[in-house]
C-alpha positions in Angstrom: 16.3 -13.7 27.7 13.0 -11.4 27.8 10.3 -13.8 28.6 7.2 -14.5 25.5 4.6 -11.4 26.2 1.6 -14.1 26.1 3.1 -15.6 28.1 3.8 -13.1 30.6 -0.4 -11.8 30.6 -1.2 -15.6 31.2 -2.7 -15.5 27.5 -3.3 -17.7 24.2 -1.9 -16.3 21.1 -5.5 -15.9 19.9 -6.9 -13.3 22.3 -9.0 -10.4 21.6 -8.2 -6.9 22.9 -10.8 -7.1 25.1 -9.9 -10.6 26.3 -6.3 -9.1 26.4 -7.0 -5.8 28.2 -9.1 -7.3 31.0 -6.2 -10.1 31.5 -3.9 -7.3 31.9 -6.0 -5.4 34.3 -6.4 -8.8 36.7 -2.2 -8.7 36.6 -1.8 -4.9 37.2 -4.2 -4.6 40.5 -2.7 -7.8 41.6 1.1 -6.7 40.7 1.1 -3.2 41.8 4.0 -1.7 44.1 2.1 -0.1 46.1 -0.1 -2.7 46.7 2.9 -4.8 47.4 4.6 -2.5 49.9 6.7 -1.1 47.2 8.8 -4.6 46.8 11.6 -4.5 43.5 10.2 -7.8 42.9 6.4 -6.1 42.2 8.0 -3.7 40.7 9.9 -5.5 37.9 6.5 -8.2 37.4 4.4 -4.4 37.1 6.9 -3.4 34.8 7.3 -6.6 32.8 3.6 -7.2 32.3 3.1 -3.1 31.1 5.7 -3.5 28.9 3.5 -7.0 27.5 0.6 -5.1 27.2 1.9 -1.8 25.2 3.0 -4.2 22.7 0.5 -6.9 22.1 -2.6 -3.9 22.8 -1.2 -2.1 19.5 -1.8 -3.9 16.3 1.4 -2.9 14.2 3.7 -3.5 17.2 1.7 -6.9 18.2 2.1 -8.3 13.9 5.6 -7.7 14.0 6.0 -9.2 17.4 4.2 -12.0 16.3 6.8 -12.8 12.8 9.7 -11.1 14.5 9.6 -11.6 18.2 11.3 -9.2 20.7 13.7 -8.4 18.0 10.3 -7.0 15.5 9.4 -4.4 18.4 12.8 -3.7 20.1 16.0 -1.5 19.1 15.2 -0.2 15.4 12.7 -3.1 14.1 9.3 -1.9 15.6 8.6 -0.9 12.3 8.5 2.2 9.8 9.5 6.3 11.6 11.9 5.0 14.2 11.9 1.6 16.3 9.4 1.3 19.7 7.5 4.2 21.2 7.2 3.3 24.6 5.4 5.2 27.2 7.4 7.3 29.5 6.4 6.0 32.6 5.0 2.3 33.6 2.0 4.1 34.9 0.7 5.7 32.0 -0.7 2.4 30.5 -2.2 1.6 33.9 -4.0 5.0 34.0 -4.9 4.6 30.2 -6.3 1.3 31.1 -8.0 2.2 34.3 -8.8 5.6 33.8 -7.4 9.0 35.7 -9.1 7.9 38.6 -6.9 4.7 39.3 -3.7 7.0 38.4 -2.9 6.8 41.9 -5.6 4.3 43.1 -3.1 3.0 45.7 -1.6 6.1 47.2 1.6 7.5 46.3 3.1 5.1 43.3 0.9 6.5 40.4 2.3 9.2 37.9 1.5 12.6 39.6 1.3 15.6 37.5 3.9 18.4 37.8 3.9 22.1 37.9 6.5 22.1 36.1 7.4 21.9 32.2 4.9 19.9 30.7 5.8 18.0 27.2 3.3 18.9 24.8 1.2 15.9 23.0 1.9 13.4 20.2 -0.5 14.3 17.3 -1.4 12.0 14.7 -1.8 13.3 10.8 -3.4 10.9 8.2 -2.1 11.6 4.6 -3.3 9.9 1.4 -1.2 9.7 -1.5 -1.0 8.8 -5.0 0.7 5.4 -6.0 3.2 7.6 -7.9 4.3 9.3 -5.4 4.4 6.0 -3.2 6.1 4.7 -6.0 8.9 7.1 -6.9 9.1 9.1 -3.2 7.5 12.4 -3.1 8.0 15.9 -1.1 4.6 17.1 -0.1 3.3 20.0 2.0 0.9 18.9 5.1 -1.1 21.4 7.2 -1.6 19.6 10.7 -3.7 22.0 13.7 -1.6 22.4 16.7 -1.5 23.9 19.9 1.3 26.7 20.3 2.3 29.0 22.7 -0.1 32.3 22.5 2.5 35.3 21.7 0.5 38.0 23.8 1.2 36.3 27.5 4.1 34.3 25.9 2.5 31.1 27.4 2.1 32.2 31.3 -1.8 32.9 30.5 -1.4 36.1 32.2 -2.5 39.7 31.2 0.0 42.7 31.5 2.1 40.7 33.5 0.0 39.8 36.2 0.8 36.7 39.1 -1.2 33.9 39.3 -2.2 32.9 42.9 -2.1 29.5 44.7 -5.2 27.5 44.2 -6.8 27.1 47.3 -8.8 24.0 46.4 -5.4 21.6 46.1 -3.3 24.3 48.0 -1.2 24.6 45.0 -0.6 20.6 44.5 -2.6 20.6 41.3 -4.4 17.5 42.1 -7.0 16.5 45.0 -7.8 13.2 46.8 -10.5 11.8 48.5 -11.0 8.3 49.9 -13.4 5.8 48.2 -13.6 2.9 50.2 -10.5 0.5 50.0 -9.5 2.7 47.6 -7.5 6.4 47.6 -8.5 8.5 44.7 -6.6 11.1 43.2 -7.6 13.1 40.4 -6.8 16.5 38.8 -8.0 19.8 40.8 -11.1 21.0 39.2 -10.3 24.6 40.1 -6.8 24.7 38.5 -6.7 22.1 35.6 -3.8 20.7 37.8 -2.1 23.8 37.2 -1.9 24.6 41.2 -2.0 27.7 40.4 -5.2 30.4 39.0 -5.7 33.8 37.5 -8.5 36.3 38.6 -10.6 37.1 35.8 -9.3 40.2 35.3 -5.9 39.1 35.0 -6.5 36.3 32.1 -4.7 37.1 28.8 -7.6 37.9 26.5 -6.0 36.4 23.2 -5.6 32.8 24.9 -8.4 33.3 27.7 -5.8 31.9 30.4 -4.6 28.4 29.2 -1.2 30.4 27.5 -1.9 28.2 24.5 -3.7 29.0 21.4 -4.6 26.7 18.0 -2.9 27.3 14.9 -2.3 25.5 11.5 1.5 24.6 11.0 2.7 23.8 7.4 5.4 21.4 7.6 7.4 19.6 4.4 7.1 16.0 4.2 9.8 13.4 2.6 7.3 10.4 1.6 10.4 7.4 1.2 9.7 5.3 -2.0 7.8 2.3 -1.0 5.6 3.6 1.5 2.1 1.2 1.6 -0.6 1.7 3.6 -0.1 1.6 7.2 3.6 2.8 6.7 4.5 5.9 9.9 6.8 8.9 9.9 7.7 10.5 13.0 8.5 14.0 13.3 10.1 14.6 16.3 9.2 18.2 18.1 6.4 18.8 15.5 3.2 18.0 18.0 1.4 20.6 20.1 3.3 22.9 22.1 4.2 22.0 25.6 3.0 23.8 28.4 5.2 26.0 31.2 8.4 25.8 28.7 8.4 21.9 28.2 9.0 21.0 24.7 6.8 20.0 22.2 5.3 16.8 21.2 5.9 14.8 18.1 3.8 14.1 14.9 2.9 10.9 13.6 2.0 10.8 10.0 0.2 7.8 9.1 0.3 6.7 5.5 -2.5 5.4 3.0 -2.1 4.9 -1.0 -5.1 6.6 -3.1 -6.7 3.7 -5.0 -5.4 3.4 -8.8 -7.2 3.9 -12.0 -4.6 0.9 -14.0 -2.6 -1.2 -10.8 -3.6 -2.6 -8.3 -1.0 -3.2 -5.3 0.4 -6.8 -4.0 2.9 -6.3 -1.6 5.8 -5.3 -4.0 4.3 -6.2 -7.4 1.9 -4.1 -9.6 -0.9 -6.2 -11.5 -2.7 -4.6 -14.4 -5.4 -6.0 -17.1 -3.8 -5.2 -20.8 -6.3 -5.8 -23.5 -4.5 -8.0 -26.4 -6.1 -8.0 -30.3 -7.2 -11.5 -31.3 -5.2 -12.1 -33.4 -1.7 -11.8 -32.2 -3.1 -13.7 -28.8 -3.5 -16.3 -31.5 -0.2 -15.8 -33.7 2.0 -14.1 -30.6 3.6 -10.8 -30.8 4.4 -7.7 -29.1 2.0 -5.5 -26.8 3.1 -2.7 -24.4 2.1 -2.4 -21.2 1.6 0.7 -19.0 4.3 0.8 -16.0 4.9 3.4 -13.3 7.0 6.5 -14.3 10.9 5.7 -13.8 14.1 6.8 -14.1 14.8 6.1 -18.1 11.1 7.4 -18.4 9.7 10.5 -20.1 6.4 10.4 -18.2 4.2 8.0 -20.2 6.3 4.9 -19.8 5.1 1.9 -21.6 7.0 -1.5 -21.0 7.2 -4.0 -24.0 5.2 -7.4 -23.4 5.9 -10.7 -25.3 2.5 -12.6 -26.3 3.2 -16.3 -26.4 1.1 -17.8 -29.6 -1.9 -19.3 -28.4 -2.5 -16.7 -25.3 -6.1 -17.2 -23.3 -7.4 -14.5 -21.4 -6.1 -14.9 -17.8 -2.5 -15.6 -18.7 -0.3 -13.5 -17.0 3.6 -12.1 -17.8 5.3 -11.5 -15.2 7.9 -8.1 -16.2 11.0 -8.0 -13.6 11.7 -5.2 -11.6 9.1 -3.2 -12.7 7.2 -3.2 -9.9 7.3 -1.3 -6.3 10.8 -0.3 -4.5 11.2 -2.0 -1.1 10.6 1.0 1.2 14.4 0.4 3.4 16.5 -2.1 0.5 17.0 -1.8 -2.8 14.8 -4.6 -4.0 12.2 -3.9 -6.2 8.7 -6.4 -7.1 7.5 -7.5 -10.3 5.1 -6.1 -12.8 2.5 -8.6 -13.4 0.5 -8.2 -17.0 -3.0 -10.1 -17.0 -4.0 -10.7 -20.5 -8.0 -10.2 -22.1 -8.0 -11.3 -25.6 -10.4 -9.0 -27.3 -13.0 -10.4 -29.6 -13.1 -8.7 -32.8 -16.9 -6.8 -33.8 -18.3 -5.2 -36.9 -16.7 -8.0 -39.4 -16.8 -7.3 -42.9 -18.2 -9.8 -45.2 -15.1 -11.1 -46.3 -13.6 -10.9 -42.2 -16.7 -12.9 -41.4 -16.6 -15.3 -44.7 -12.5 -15.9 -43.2 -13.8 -16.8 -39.9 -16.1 -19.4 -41.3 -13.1 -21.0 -43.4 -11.1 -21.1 -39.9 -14.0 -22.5 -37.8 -14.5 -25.8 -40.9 -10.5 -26.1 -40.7 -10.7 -26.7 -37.1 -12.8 -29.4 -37.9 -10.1 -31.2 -40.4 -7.8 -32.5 -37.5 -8.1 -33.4 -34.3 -4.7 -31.5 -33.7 -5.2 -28.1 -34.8 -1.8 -27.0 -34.0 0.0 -29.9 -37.0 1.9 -28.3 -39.8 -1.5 -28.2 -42.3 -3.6 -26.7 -39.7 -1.2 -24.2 -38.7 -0.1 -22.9 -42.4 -4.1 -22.3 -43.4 -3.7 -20.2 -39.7 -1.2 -17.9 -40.5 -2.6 -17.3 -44.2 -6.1 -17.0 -42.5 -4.2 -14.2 -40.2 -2.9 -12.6 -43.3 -5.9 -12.0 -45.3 -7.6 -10.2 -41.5 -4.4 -8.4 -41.4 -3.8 -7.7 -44.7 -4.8 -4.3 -46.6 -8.2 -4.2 -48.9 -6.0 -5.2 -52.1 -4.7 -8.0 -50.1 -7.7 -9.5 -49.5 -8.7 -9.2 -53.0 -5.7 -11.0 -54.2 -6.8 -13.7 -52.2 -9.9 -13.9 -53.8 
């Protein structure tokens, strides 16, 4: 059984990121293989305590980790766009902690760059959407800048077919170390870019000026699942920049936020909106509608039918079933949850206002206002508001 993270970094449950990251750093020098002779047994405890940190060092992966365990950030439950992404190589979260000078700070065990095929690099797209679409799923069109492979030198950075010659500051290695003390720095060659390889001036391609990449706006078309919230990710694998030397391309991460709404407001599952009810059927009870979110049996101004209990008070809420958001990967669905605000009538007639003043003495004939006597002079007091002009002269 996988050993508890915190655990594993020596760490309360509590800890800050910076706490976290320096607790990790103390446990990387002191774990590293090559500072160990290369031992399996450094080798795993390096491994074990990178794979600590790349969880509990990202928020999303560290929340679920924290409800779910190894089980929220492992196999397909590290959350929305497809499961954990893990870094390829140990190594990479000790450079991205310590920096490109530490990527080999030992000598031989860091992650070396390659002159060969190069992935490209994960990209990250925010997107805001409308509660609609979040509600009902949505298609959308997203332009996202990438890096792709400039068609003039088809991606060697060359002009007219010219060879690039071996760098002769890293003597075609691509990197360059120098010793520091106790420790053996190795960096990127300055000359090359770590290509190990450079182009006379002459010979760079003029449309990408030698890197063999160029920038360029990709439109891609997005599925947006029902149920997305805030925080919710889509992968799209091969859709980052382009990689370099023929390696393949990077992936996109579209990260999800819901445009504020003009009626709902959001709770997980269930929509909450304020309806405004008339006085007097909070008083009497009756029938209201409510606005809902376009569906299915819905012609695009869908209203849902709300029951007023007699006697409503501004605050009550009716809870609607089913009415409210679609869970983003099941087919339960949250509540819609109506908040009630009685209205207070204005601009009374005389014989409105004269009515009013009969209720308000009545009130004053029992101490229980909802008995048989109190509530008959209620529903005729109702009537004559209600009631048309001629009504209200009858009455008289």
């Amino acid at each position: 059984m996988a050993r508890d993270y915190y655990e594993v970094l020596s760490v309360e449950r509590t800890i800050d990121a910076a706490g976290l990251k320096s607790a990790y750093r103390k446990l990387a020098m002191e774990h590293h293989p090559d500072r160990n002779g290369g031992s399996e047994e450094s080798m795993a405890k390096f491994k074990e305590i990178s794979e600590a940190y790349t969880v509990l060092s990202d928020d999303q992966k560290r929340a679920a980790y924290d409800r779910f365990g190894h089980a929220g950030v492992n196999g397909g439950g590290g959350g929305f766009g497809g499961g954990q992404q893990g870094f390829h190589d140990v190594n990479d979260i000790f450079s991205q902690v310590f920096g490109d000078a530490f990527g080999d700070v030992f000598g031989g065990g860091g992650r070396r760059q390659s002159n060969g095929p190069r992935r490209g690099s994960d990209l990250r797209y925010d997107l805001e959407i409308t509660l609609e679409q979040a509600y009902q799923g949505a298609e959308v069109e997203i332009s996202v800048p990438t890096t792709a492979t400039c068609d003039t030198c088809e991606g060697s950075g060359a002009k007219n077919g010219a060879k690039p010659t071996t760098c002769s500051t890293c003597q075609g290695a691509g990197r360059v170390r120098q010793a520091n003390g106790f420790f053996q720095v190795e960096r990127t060659c300055p000359s090359c870019g770590g290509q190990g390889q450079r182009l006379s001036q002459a010979d760079t391609c003029t449309t990408c000026h030698g890197h063999g990449q160029v920038r360029k706006n990709r439109k891609l078309s997005l599925k947006v699942p029902a149920g997305v919230d805030d925080g919710s990710r889509i992968r799209l694998s091969g859709e980052g920049d382009a990689g370099q030397r023929g390696g393949p391309r990077g992936d996109l991460y579209v990260f999800m936020s819901v445009a504020p709404h003009d009626l709902f407001e959001r709770d997980n599952l269930d929509l909450l909106c304020t309806v405004p009810v008339p006085m007097t059927v909070a008083a009497l009870g009756g029938d209201i509608e409510a606005p809902c979110l376009v569906s299915e049996a819905c012609d695009g101004n869908c209203k849902a039918p709300v029951s007023v209990p007699a006697g409503a008070q501004t605050g009550k809420t009716i809870r609607i079933r089913g009415k409210g958001m679609p869970h983003l990967n099941g087919r339960q669905r949250g509540d819609l949850v109506v908040e009630l605000f009685v209205e207070t009538p204005t601009d009374l007639t005389p014989r409105q206002k004269e009515l009013m003043q009969e209720l308000a003495a009545s009130f004053g004939e029992s101490q229980n206002p909802r008995n048989s006597s109190f509530a008959g002079k209620a529903k005729r007091f109702w009537a004559d508001i209600l009631g048309s002009e001629d009504t209200r002269e009858t009455t008289q």
